[in-house]
C-alpha positions as CSV (number, residue, x, y, z in Angstrom):
1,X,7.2,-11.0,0.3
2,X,10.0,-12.1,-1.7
3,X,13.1,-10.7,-1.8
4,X,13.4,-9.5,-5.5
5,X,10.2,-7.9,-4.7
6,X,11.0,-6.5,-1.4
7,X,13.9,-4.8,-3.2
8,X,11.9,-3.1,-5.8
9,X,9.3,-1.4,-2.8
10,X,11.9,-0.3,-0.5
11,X,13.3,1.6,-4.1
12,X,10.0,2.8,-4.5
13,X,9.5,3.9,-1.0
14,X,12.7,5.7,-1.4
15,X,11.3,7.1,-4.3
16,X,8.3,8.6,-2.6
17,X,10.6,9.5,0.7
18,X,12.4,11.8,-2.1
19,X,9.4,13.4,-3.3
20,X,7.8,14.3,0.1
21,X,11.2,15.5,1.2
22,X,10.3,19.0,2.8
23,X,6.4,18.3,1.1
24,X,4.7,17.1,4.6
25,X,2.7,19.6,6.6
26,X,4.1,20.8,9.9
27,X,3.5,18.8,12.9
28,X,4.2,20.0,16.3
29,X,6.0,16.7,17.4
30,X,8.7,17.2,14.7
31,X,9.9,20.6,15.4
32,X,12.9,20.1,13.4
33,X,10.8,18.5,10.4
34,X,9.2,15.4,9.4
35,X,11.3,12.0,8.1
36,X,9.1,11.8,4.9
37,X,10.9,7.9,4.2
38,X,9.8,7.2,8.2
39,X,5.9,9.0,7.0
40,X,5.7,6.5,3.7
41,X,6.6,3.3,5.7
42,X,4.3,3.8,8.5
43,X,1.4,4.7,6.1
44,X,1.8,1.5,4.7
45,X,2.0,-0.6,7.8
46,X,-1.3,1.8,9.0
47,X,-3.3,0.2,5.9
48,X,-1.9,-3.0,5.3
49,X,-1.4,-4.3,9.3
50,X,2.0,-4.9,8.5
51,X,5.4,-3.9,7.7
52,X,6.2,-4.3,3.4
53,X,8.4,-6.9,3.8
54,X,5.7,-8.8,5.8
55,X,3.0,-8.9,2.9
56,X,2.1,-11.1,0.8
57,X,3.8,-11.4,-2.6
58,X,0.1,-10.7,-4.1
59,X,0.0,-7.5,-2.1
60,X,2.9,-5.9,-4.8
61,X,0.6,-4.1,-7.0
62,X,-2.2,-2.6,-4.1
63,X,1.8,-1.1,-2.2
64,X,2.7,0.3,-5.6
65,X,-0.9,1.9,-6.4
66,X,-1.0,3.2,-2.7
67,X,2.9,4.6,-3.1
68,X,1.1,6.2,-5.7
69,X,-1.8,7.9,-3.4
70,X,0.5,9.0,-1.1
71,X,2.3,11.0,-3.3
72,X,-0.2,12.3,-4.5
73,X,-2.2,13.3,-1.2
74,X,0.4,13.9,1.4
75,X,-0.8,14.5,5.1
């Protein structure tokens, strides 16, 4: 991805890491809490086989719309 656009996810990620803040479920391997920025970049590399910097520039708008879904169903 280019960097312009790499830029604008990671703000978005942040974004979403904001919103889940304190939002996730407890999980017994985080005893102290979940890192809800760690949860959004690992969801994406789990559906996309790759990190967000990795994809392709075309892959902008299916990120944003799952950004989106996560927030919306956090797990």
């Amino acid at each position: 991805m280019n960097p312009e656009n790499t830029k604008k996810l990671w703000s978005e990620i942040l974004k979403v890491g904001d919103f889940l803040k304190n939002k996730l479920p407890d999980h017994p391997n985080h005893p102290k809490g979940r890192n809800s920025y760690a949860h959004v970049a690992l969801e994406i590399k789990n559906k996309f086989d790759m990190s967000y910097k990795d994809l392709p520039d075309d892959q902008y708008d299916s990120v944003l719309n799952f950004l989106n879904y996560i927030k919306k169903n956090p797990n």
